[in-house]
C-alpha positions as CSV (number, residue, x, y, z in Angstrom):
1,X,0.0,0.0,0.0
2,X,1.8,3.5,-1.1
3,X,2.5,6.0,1.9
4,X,0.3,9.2,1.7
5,X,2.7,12.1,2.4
6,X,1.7,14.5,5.1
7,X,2.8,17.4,5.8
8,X,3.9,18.7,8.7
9,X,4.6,22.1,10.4
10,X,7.3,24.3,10.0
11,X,8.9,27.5,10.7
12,X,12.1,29.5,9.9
13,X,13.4,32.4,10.5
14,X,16.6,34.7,8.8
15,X,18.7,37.4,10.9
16,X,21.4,39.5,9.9
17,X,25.1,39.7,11.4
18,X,27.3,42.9,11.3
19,X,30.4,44.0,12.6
20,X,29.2,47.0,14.1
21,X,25.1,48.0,14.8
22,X,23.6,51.2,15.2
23,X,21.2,51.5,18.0
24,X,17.4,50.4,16.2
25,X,14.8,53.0,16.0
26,X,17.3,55.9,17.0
27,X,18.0,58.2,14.4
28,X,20.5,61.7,13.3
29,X,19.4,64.1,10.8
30,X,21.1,67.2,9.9
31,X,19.4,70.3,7.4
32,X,21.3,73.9,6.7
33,X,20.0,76.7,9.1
34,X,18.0,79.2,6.8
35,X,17.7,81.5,9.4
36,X,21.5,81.8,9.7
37,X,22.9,81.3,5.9
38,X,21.7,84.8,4.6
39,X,22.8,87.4,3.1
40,X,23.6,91.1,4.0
41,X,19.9,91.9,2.8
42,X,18.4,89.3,4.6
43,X,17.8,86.7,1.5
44,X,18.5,82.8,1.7
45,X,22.5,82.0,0.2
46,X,23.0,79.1,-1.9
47,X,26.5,80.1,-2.7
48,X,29.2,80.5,0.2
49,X,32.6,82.1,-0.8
50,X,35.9,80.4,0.6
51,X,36.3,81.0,4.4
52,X,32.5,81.8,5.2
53,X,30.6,79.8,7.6
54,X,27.7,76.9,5.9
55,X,25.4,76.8,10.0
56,X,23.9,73.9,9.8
57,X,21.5,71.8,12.6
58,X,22.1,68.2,13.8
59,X,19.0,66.6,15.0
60,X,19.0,63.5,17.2
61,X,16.9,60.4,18.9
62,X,17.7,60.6,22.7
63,X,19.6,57.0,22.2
64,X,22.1,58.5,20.2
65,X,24.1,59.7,22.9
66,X,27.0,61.4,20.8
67,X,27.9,61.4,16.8
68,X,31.1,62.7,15.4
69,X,31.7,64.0,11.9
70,X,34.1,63.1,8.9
71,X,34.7,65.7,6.0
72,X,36.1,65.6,2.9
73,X,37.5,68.6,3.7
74,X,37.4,72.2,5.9
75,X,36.5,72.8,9.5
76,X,33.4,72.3,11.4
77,X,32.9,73.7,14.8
78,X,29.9,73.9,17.2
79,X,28.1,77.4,17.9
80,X,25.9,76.0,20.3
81,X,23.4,73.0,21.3
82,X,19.8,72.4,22.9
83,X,18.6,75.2,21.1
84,X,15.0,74.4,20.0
85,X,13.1,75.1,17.1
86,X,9.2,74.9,16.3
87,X,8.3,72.5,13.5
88,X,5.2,71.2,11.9
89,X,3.9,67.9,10.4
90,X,1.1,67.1,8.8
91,X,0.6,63.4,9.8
92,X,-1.9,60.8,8.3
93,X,-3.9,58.2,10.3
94,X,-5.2,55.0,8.3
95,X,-7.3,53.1,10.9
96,X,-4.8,53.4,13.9
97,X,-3.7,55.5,16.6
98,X,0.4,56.4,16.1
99,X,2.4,58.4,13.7
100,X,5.7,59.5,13.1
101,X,6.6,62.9,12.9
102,X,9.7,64.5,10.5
103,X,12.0,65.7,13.7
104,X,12.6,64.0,17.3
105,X,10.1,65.9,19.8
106,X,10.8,67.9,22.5
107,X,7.4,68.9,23.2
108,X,4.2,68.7,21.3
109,X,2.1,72.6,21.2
110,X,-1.0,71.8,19.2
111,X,-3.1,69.3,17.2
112,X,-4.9,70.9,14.5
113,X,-7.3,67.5,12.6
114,X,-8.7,67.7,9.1
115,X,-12.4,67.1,9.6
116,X,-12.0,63.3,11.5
117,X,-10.7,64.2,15.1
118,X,-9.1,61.0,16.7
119,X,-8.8,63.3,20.0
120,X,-5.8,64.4,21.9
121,X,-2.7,63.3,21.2
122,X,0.6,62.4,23.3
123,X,4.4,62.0,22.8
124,X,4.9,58.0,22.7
125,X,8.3,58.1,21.5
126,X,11.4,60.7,20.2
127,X,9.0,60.8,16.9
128,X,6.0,59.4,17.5
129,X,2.5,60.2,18.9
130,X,-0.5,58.8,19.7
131,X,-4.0,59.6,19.9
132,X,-7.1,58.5,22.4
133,X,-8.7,56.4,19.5
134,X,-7.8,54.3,16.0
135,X,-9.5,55.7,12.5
136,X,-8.8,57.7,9.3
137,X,-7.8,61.0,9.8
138,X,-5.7,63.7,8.6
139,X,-3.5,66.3,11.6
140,X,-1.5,69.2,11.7
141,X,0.3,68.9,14.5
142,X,3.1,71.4,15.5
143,X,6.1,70.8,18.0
144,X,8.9,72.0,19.5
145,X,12.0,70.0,18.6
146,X,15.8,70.7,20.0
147,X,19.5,71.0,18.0
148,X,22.9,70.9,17.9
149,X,24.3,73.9,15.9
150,X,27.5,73.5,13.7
151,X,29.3,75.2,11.4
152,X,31.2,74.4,7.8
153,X,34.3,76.4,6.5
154,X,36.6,75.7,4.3
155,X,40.2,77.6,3.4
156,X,40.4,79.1,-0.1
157,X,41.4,76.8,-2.9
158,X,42.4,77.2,-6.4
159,X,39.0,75.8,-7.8
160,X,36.5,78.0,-9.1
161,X,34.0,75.7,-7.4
162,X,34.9,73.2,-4.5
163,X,32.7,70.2,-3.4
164,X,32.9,68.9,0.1
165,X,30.9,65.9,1.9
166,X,29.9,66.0,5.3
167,X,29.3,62.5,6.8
168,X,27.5,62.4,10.6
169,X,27.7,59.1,12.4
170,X,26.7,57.9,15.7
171,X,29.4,56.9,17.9
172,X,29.8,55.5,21.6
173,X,31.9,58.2,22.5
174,X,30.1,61.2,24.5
């Protein structure tokens, strides 16, 4: 009489190795200061002569306790940290309760809902909140978010134009 085959249960699963690991969910983000890199009449620069200071803000996910910077060239120095700056999302909810804002939050000043209110809502992580109930909905919210102010210079060159990378890593070293 031939065997019937069975089947029978299974599961797997696949996880990845690496020789150093960043801390999950944390996160660094860095965007020029337009408030700082004007001109002398007050208009946004896109152009910065040899020797001027580029401000730009480093953003970061309370787990990342320090990062450090490598350049493909000129100077960067800090002009100041904590300093706070108001930002705004507008966030989309497809039958739940969290999303994830643009910036980490410090602190979260108003909820402003697009017809569909899913009620108040509360910090639930660096860039996340959550509201009182699950639906479909569509928020403004605005919040207060803190950075880390640096600036980029570079010593004149012979180029008429001069390229330079700015890498930001997270490191263990405060």
């Amino acid at each position: 009489m031939p065997t019937k085959d069975t089947k029978k249960s299974q599961t797997s699963f696949s996880l990845t190795f690496a020789a150093s690991c960043s801390s999950s969910g944390e996160s660094i983000k860095a965007e020029a200061d337009t408030d700082k890199n004007v001109d002398d009449s007050g208009n946004s620069k896109s152009c910065f002569k040899y020797g001027e200071k580029y401000y730009f803000r480093v953003f970061k996910t309370s787990g990342v306790k320090a990062y450090m910077f490598t350049l493909s060239d000129g100077t960067v120095v800090r002009e100041g940290s904590g300093k706070s700056i108001d930002k705004e999302d507008d966030l989309e909810f497809k039958k739940e309760n969290t999303a994830s804002t643009s910036y980490p939050i410090t602190s979260i000043t108003s909820m402003n809902w697009m017809g569909t209110s899913l009620g108040t809502v509360k910090k639930s992580g660096d860039m996340e909140i959550q509201t009182e109930e699950s639906g479909v909905a569509v928020g403004t919210l605005k919040y207060t978010s803190t950075y880390d102010l640096w600036s980029l210079s570079v010593a004149t060159k012979d180029e008429d134009e001069y390229k330079v990378v700015v890498y930001i890593e997270e490191t263990t070293i405060a």
